[in-house]
C-alpha positions as a Markdown table, in Angstrom:
| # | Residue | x | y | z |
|---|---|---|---|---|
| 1 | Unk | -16.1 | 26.9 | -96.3 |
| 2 | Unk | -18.8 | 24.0 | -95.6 |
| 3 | Unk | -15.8 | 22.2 | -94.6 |
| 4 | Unk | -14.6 | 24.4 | -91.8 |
| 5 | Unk | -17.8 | 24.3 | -90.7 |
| 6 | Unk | -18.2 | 20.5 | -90.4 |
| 7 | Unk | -15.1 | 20.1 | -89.0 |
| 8 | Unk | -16.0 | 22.9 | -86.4 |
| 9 | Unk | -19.0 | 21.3 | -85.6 |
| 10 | Unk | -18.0 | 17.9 | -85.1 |
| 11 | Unk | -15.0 | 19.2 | -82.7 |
| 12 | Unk | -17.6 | 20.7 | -80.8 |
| 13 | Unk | -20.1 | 17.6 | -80.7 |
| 14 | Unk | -17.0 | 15.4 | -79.3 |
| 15 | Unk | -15.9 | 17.5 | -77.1 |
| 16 | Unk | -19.3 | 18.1 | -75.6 |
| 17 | Unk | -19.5 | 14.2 | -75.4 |
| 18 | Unk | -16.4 | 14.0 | -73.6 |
| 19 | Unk | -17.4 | 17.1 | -71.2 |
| 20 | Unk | -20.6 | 15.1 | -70.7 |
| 21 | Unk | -19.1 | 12.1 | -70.2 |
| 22 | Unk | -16.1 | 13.0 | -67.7 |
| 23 | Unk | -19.4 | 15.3 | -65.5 |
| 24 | Unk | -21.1 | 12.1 | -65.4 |
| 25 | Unk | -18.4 | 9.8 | -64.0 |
| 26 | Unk | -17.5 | 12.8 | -61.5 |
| 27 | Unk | -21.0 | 12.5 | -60.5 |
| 28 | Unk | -21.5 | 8.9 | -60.4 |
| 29 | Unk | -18.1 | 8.8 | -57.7 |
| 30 | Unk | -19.7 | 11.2 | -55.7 |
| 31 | Unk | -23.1 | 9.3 | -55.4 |
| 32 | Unk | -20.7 | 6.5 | -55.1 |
| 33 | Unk | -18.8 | 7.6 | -52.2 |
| 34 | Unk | -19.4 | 6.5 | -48.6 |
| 35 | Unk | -17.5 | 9.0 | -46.8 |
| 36 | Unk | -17.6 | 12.9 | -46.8 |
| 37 | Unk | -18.5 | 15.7 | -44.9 |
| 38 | Unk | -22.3 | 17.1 | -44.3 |
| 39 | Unk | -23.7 | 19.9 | -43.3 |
| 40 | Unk | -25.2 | 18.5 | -40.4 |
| 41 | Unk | -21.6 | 17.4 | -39.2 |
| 42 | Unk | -20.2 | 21.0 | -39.9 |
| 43 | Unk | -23.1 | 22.9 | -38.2 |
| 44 | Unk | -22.5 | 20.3 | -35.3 |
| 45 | Unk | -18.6 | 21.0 | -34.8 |
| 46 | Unk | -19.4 | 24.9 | -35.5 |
| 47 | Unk | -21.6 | 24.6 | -32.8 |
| 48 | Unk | -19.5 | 23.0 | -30.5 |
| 49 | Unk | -16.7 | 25.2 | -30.7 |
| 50 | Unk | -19.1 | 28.4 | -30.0 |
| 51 | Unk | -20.4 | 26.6 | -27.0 |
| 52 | Unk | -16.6 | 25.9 | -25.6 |
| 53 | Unk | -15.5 | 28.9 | -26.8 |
| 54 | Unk | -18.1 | 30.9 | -24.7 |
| 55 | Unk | -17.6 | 28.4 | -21.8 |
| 56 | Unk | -13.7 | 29.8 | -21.6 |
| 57 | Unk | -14.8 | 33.1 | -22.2 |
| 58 | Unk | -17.4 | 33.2 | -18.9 |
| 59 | Unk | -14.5 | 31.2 | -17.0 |
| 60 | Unk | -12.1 | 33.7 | -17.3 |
| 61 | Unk | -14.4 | 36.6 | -16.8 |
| 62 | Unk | -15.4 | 35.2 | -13.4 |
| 63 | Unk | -11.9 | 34.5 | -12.9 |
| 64 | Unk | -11.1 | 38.5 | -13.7 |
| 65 | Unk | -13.9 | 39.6 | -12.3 |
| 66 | Unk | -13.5 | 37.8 | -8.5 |
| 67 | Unk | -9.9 | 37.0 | -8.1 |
| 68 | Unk | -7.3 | 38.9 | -10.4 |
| 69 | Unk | -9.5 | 42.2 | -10.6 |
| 70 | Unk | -9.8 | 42.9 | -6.4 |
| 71 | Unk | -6.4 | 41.7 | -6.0 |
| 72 | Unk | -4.9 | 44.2 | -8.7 |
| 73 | Unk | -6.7 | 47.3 | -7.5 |
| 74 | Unk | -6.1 | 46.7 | -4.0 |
| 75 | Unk | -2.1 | 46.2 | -5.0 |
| 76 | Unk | -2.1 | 49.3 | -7.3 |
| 77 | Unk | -4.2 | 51.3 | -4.4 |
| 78 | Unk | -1.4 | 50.2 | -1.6 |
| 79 | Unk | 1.7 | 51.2 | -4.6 |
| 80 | Unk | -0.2 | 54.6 | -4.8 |
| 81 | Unk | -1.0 | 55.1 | -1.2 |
| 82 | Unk | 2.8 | 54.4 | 0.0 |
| 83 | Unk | 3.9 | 56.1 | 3.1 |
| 84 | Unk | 7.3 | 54.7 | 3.4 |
């Protein structure tokens, strides 16, 4: 019985060494890194593509809204209003 038990524990002392151990090199090649993405960069590219985004969507509403719009309802008025 106080055999199982050793052998237990030491299983779990070397694999919590080698957990330790493989967090701490993942860590250390993250710190170690010179590339990578921040948050700063993100917001940045997020914020860009709102500001385009609503720059196309305030073009084509003035583009509906003085050329295509008129034009339709004065088209669908005359098809309508036809006296041939």
């Amino acid at each position: 019985m106080m055999k199982k038990i050793n052998e237990t524990m030491n299983h779990m002392t070397v694999t919590a060494y080698v957990k330790g151990n493989q967090m701490k090199n993942k860590v250390a090649d993250i710190l170690r890194r010179k590339e990578g993405e921040g948050f700063v960069d993100t917001a940045l590219k997020i914020l860009i593509s709102v500001v385009v985004g609503a720059l196309l969507l305030a073009g084509l509403y003035t583009l509906f809204k003085d050329n295509i719009l008129p034009t339709l309802t004065q088209r669908i008025t005359n098809l309508f209003n036809y006296r041939g």
